[in-house]
C-alpha positions as CSV (number, residue, x, y, z in Angstrom):
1,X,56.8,32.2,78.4
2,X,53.5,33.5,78.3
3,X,50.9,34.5,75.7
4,X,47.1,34.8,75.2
5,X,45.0,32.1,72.4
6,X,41.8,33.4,70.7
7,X,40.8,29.8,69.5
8,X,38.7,30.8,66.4
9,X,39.6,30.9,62.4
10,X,40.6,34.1,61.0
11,X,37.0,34.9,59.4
12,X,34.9,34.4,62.8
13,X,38.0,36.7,64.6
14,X,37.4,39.5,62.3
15,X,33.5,39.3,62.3
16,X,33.9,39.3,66.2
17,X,36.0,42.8,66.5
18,X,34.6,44.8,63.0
19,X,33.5,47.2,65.3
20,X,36.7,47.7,67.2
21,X,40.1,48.5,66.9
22,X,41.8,44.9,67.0
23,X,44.0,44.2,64.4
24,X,44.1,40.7,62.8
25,X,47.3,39.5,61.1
26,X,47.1,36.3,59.2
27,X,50.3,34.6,58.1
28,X,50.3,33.6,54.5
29,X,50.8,29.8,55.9
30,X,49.4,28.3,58.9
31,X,52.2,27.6,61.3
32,X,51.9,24.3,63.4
33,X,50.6,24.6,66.8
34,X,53.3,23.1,69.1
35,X,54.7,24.3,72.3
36,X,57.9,24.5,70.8
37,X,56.6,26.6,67.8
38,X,54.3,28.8,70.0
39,X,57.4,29.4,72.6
40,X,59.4,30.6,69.1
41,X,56.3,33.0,68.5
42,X,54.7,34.1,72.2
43,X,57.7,37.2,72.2
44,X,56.2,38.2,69.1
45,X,52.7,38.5,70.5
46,X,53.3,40.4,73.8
47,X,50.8,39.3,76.5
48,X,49.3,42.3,77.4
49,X,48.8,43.9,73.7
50,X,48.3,40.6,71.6
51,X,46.3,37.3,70.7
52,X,47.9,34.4,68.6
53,X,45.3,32.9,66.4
54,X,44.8,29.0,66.7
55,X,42.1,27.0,64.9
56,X,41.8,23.4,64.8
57,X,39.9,20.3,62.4
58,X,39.5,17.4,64.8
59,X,42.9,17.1,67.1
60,X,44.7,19.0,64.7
61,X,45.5,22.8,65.5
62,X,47.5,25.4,64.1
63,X,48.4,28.9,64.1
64,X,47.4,31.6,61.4
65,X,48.5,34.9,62.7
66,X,48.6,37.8,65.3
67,X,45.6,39.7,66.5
68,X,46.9,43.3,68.3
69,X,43.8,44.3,71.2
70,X,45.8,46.6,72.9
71,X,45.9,46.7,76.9
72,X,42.6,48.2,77.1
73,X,40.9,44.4,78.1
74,X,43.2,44.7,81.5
75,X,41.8,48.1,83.0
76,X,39.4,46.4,85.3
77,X,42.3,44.1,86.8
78,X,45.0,47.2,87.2
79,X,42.1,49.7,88.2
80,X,41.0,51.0,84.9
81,X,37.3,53.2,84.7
82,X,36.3,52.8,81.3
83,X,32.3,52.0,80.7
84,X,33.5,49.9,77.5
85,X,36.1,47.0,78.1
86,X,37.0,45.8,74.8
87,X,37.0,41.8,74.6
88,X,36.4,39.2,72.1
89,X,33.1,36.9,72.6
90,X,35.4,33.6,71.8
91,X,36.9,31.2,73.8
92,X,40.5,32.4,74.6
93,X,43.3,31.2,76.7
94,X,45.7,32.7,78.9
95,X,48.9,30.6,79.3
96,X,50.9,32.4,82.3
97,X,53.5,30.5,82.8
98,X,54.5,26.6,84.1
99,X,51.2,24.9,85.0
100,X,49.2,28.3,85.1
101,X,46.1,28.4,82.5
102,X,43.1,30.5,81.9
103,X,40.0,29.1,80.1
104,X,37.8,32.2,79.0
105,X,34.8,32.4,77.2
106,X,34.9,36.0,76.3
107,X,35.8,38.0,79.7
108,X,34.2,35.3,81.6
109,X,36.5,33.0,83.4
110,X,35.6,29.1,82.6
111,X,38.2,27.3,84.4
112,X,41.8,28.2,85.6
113,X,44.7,25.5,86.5
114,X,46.2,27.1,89.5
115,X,49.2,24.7,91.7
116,X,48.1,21.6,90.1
117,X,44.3,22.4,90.8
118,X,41.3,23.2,88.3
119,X,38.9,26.0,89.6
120,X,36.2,27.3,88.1
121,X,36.2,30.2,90.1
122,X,38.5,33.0,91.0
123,X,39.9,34.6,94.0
124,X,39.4,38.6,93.5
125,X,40.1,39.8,96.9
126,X,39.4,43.2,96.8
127,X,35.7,41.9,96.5
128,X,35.4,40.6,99.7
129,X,33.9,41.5,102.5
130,X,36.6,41.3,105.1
131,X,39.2,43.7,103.7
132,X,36.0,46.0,103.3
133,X,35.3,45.7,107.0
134,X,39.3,46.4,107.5
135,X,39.4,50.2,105.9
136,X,35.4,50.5,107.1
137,X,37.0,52.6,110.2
138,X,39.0,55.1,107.7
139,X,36.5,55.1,105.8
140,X,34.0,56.4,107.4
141,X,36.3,59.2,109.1
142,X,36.7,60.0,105.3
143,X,33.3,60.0,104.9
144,X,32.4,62.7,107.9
145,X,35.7,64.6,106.8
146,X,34.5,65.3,103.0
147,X,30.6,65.4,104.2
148,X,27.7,64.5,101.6
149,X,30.9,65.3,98.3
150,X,31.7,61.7,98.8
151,X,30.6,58.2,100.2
152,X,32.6,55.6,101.3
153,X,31.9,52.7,98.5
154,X,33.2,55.7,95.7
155,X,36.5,56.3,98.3
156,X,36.9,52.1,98.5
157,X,37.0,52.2,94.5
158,X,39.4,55.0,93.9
159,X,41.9,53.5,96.9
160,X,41.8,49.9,95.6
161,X,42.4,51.3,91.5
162,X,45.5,52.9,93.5
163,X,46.5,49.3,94.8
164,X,45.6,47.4,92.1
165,X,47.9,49.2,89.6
166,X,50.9,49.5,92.0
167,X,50.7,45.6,92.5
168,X,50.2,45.6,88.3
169,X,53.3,47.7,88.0
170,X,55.4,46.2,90.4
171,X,54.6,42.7,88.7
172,X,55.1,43.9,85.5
173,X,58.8,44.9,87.0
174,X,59.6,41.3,88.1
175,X,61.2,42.3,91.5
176,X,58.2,41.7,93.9
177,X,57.6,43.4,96.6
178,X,56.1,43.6,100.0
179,X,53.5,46.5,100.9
180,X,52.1,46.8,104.4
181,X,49.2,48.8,105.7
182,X,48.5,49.6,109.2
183,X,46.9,51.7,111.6
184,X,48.1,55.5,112.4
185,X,48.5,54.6,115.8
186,X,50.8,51.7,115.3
187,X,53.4,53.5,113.1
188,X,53.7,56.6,115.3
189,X,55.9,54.0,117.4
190,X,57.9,53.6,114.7
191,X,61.0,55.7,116.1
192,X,61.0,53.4,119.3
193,X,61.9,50.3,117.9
194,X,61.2,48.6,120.9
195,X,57.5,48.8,120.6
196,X,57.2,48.5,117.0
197,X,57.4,45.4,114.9
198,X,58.9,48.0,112.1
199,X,61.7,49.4,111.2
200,X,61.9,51.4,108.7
201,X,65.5,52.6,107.2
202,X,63.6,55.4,104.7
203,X,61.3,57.6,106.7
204,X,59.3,60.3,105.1
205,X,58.7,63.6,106.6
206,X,54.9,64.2,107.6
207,X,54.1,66.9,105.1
208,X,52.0,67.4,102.2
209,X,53.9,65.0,99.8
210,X,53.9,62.1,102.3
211,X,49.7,62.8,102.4
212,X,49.3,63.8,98.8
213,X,46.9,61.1,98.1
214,X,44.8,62.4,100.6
215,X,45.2,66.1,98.1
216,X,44.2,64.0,95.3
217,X,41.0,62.6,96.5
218,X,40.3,65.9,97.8
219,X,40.6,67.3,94.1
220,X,38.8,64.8,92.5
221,X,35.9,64.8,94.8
222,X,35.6,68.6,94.0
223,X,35.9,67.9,90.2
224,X,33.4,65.2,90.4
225,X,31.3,67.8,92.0
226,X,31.4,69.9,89.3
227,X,29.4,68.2,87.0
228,X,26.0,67.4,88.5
229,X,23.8,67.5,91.8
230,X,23.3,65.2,94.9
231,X,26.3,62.9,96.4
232,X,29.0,62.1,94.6
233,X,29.4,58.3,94.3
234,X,30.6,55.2,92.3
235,X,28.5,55.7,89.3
236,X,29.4,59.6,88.2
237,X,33.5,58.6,89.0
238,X,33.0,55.8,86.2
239,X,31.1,57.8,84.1
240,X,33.6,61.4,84.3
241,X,35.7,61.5,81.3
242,X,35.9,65.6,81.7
243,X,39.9,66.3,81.5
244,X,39.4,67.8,85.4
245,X,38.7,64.3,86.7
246,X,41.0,62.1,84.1
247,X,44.2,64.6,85.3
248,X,43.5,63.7,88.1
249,X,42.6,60.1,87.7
250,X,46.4,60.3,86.2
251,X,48.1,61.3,89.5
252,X,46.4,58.8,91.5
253,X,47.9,56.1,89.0
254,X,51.9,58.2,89.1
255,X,51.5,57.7,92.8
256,X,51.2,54.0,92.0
257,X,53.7,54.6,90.0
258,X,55.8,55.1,92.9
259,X,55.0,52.5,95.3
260,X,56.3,50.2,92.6
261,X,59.4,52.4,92.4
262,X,60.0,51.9,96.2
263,X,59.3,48.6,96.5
264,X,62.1,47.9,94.2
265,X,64.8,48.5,97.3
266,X,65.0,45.5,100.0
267,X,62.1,46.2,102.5
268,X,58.5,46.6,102.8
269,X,56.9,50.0,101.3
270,X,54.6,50.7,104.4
271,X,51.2,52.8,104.1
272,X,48.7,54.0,106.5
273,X,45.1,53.1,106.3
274,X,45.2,57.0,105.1
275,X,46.9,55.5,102.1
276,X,49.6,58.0,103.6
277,X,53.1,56.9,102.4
278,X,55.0,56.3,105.8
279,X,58.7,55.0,104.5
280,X,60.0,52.1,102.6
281,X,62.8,50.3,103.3
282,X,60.6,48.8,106.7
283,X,62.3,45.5,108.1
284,X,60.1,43.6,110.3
285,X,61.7,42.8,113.4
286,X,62.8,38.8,112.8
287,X,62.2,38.5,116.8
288,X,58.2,38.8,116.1
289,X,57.1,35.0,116.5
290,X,54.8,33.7,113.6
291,X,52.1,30.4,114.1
292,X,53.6,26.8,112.7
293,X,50.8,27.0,110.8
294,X,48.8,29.3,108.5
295,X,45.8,28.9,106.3
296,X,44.9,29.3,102.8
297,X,41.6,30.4,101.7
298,X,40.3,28.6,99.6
299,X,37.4,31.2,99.1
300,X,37.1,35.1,98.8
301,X,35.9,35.2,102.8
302,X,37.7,32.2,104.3
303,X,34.9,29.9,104.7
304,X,37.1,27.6,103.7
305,X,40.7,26.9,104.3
306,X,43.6,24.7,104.0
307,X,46.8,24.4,106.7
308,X,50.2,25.3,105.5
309,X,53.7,25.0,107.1
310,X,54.7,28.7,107.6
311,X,58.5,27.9,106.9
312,X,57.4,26.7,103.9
313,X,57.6,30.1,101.7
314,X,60.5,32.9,101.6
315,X,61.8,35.8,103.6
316,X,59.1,37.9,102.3
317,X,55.7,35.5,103.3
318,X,57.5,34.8,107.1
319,X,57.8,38.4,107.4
320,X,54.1,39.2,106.1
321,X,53.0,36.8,108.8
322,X,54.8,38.2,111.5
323,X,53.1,41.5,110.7
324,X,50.1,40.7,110.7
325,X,50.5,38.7,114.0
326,X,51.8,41.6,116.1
327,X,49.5,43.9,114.5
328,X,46.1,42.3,113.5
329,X,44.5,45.2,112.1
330,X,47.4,45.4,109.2
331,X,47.3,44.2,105.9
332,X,51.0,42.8,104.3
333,X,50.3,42.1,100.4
334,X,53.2,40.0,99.2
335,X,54.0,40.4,95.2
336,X,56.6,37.1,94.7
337,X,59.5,37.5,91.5
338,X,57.5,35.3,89.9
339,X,54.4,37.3,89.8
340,X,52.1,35.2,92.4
341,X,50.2,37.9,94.7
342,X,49.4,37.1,98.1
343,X,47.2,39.0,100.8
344,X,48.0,37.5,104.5
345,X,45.5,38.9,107.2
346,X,44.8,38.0,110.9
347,X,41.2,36.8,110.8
348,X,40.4,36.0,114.7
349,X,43.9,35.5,115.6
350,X,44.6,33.1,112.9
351,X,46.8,33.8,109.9
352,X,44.7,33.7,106.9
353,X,46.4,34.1,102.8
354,X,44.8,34.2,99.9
355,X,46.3,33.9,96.4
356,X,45.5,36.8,94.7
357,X,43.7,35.6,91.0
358,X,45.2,37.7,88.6
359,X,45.1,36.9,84.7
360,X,47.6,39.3,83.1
């Protein structure tokens, strides 16, 4: 069960979106607000596309409708562009599943309850500095390959909207899934099983389709291009909306698209640093040896962190960790059936995870 609250009456609701598209629905009653009457209505208000409408008098709250927002509010999470996000200025809350909440005041994130823990702030990994400093190399190859068209902060944005919808879609699916990223050099060993940690059962052939996000980013740097002088960087990508750049904007998302297709089959879906789709299928090799102990982070760069039994988590962590211990420069990004996301590094020869904050 999950659903999002806007906890405001119906009048302050529709005064808050006049100006937008949100829809407000008010029952003709006000339906008691219990869990057992908000599990009865929470498939009726779809999580991504809907608010339930509670207001209270003292300790007393109740329900009086349906507001529709539309997905647009989640395009910063799943690697949406747009210059205008959408959101109510009222408290809301985000219940996503057995003792998982989300306090917001507007967009802003108040307070979560996260594994039996209040936080009042959240773990957004892709902002920190260490998986940075992991793709800087590539990067800056990219960089000196595509000359002044493009800089390396606009080619970290475009990858990580790539990642961050394939881990959105691949939630959404409720298989999980296990992507790993690693250096070029590593996976050319990946036909001598002896000297990789991978093996991959579906191998794709080095051609044009295996590199066609490479293609893409090509293309849109070139379309970018096209409409004004100097570098291209961050800012003109979010402010394009011509139908060269959104087409292609498009096909970077379809090839997210297909990560989450592959990582539907038993297996890791392994990419290069390249963001070059290698195969999927990858088992790694369960005669890797992993630490007794691994860390949590407990913030976005590991300054702090908290020991954990490595046999205490499934097939899928143990083999992340194993990864990432024979090859230190990888990346293993765990997406659990129940919709947890975890990124397990090697920081300084110790296994480091961090539990992705996601609140969709």
């Amino acid at each position: 069960m999950r659903f999002r609250l806007v906890c405001a009456n119906a009048v302050t609701v529709s005064q808050a979106s006049a100006a937008s598209d949100f829809l407000s629905l008010e029952f003709q009653e006000d339906q008691p607000f219990t869990p057992e009457a908000a599990r009865r209505l929470s498939p009726a208000a779809p999580f991504h596309s809907s608010l339930i409408g509670v207001s209270g008098k003292g300790d007393k709250w109740s329900m009086w409708g349906i507001v529709h927002t539309g997905a647009d509010w989640l395009a910063p999470t799943w690697g949406g562009r747009r210059k205008r996000q959408e959101s109510l200025q009222l408290p809301v809350v985000h219940v996503l599943g057995a003792g998982r909440i989300g306090v917001y005041a507007g967009p802003d994130l108040v307070a979560s309850l996260e594994h039996g823990m209040i936080e009042a702030t959240t773990t957004d990994v892709f902002m920190s500095l260490w998986l940075s400093r992991l793709f800087r190399g590539q990067r800056l190859r990219d960089e000196a390959e595509h000359g002044s068209r493009a800089n390396s902060d606009l080619v970290r944005i475009v990858s990580q909207h790539m990642i961050r919808r394939a881990i959105f879609l691949i939630r959404q699916a409720g298989h999980g899934g296990l992507l790993l990223f690693a250096d070029t050099d590593l996976l050319d060993l990946a036909s001598d099983h002896a000297a990789c940690p991978l093996k991959l059962k579906y191998i794709f052939r080095d051609n044009e389709a295996r590199c066609r996000y490479r293609t893409l980013l090509e293309r849109l740097f070139q379309a970018l291009a096209r409409h004004g002088d100097g570098a291209v960087d961050v800012q003109r990508f979010v402010e394009a909306e011509t139908p060269d750049v959104v087409g292609v904007e498009q096909s970077i998302f379809e090839l997210s698209r297909l990560v989450s297709g592959l990582a539907a089959v038993d297996g890791a879906v392994v990419v290069n640093k390249r963001f070059e789709l290698l195969g999927f299928g990858a088992e790694v090799s369960g005669e890797l040896p992993y630490p007794d102990v691994v860390h949590q982070a407990l913030d976005v760069e590991a300054e702090r962190r908290a020991p954990e039994l490595a046999n205490s988590v499934g097939t899928r962590h143990r083999a992340a960790y194993r990864f990432v211990t024979a090859h230190p420069e990888g990346l293993a990004v765990v997406i659990s059936s129940d919709g947890i996301v975890r990124f397990v590094a090697n920081i300084g020869g110790t296994i480091v995870f961090w539990d992705q904050f996601v609140n969709y």
